[in-house]
C-alpha positions as CSV (number, residue, x, y, z in Angstrom):
1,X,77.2,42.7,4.4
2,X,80.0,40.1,4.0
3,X,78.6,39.2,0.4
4,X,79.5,42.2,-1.1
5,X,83.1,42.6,-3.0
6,X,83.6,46.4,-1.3
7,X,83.4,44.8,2.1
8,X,86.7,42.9,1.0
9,X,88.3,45.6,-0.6
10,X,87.6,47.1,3.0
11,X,89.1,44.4,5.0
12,X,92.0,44.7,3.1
13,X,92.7,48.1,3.9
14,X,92.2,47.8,7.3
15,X,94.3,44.6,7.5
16,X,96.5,46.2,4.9
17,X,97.2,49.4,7.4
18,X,96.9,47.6,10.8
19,X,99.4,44.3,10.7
20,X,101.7,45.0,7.5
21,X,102.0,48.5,8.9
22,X,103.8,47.5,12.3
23,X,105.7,44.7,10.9
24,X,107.1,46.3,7.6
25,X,110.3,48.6,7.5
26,X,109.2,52.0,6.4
27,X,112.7,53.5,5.9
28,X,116.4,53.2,6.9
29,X,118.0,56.2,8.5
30,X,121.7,56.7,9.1
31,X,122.5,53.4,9.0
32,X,120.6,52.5,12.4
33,X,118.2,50.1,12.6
34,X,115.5,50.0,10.0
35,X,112.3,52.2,11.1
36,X,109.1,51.0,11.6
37,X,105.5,53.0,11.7
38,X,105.7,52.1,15.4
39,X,108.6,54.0,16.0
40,X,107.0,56.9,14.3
41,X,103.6,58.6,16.3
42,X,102.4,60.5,13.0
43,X,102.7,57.4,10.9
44,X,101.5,55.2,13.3
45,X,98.3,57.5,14.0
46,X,97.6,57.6,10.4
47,X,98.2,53.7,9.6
48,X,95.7,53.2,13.1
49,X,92.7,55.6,11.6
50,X,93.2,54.3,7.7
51,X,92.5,50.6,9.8
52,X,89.9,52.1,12.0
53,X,88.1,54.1,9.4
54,X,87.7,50.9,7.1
55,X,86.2,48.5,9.2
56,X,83.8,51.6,10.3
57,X,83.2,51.7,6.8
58,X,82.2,47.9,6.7
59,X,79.4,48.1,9.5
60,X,78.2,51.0,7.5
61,X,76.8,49.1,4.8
62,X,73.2,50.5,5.4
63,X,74.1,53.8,5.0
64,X,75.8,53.6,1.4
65,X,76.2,57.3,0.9
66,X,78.0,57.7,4.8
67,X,80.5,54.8,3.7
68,X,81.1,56.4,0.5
69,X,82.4,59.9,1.9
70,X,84.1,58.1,4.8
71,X,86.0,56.3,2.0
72,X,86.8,59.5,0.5
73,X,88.3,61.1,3.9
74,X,90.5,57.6,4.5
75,X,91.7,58.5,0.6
76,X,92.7,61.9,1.6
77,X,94.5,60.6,4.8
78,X,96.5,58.3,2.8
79,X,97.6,60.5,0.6
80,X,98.7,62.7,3.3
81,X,100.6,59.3,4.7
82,X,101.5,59.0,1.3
83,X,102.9,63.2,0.8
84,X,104.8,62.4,4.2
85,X,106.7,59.4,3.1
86,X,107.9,60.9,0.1
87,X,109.1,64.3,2.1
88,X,110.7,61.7,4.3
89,X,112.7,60.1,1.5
90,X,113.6,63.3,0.2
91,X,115.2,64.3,3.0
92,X,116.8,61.7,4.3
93,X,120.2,62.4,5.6
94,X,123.2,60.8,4.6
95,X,122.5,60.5,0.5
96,X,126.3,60.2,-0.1
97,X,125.9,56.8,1.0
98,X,123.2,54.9,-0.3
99,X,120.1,55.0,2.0
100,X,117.0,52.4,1.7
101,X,113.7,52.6,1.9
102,X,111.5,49.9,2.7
103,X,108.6,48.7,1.3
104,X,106.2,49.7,4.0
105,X,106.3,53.2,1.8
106,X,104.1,51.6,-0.6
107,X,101.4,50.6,1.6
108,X,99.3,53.7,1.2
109,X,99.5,53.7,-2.6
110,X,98.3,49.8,-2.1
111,X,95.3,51.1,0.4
112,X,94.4,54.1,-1.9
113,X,94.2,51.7,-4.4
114,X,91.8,49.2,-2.1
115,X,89.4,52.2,-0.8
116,X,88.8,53.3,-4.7
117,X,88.0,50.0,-5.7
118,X,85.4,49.9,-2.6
119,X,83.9,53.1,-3.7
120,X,83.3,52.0,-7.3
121,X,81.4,49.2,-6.1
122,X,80.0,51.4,-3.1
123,X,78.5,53.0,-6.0
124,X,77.3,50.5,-8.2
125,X,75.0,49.6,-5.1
126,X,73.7,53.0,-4.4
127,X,72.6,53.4,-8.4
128,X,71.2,49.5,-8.4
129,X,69.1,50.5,-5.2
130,X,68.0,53.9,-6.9
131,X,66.9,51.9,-10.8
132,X,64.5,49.7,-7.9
133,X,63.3,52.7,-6.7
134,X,62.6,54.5,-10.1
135,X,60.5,50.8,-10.9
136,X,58.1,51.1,-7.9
């Protein structure tokens, strides 16, 4: 389980969506304070299941095919995280002075990134353990 490269690319994601979530500034709004995911109950559901869903994924390992569509539903979710954050930016209020966005934003694009790695080599494992099967 730990040997394998998509268990890393898993931990990533979940470590990725879980601490650098909470800490990172998503956006600034109105001049307040910066805002974080935990200020936010929609993002900070959506960071907490993308974290969730990947180390599920890990202790999945057996069941290749499971871990691969899980994968695919964390992919969806971030880029709903991801269609969010840039509906956010679009409308943030007060564009005549300069508004900032953090780099928290980026986080899902980094965890899309992580999950399709994982599923490339998710299935490089499930077509080595079919070629066995065929020699048998």
């Amino acid at each position: 389980m730990w040997q394998r490269i998509q268990t890393l690319y898993l931990a990533l994601a979940a470590i990725l969506n879980a601490a650098l979530g909470s800490w990172v500034p998503l956006y600034k709004e109105n001049s307040a304070d910066w805002i974080l995911a935990t200020d936010r109950l929609e993002v900070l559901i959506g960071f907490g299941l993308t974290a969730l869903g990947a180390l599920i994924c890990i202790f999945l390992y057996k069941k290749r095919q499971n871990q691969f569509v899980l994968n695919r539903l964390l992919m969806i979710l971030n880029l709903f995280l991801l269609g969010f954050f840039v509906f956010r930016s679009l409308n943030l209020s007060g564009e005549t002075v300069v508004s900032e966005k953090g780099i928290g934003m980026l986080i899902p694009i980094f965890s899309i990134v992580l999950l399709v790695l994982a599923n490339r080599n998710i299935k490089k494992d499930e077509d080595l353990v079919k070629s066995v099967d065929r020699l048998r």
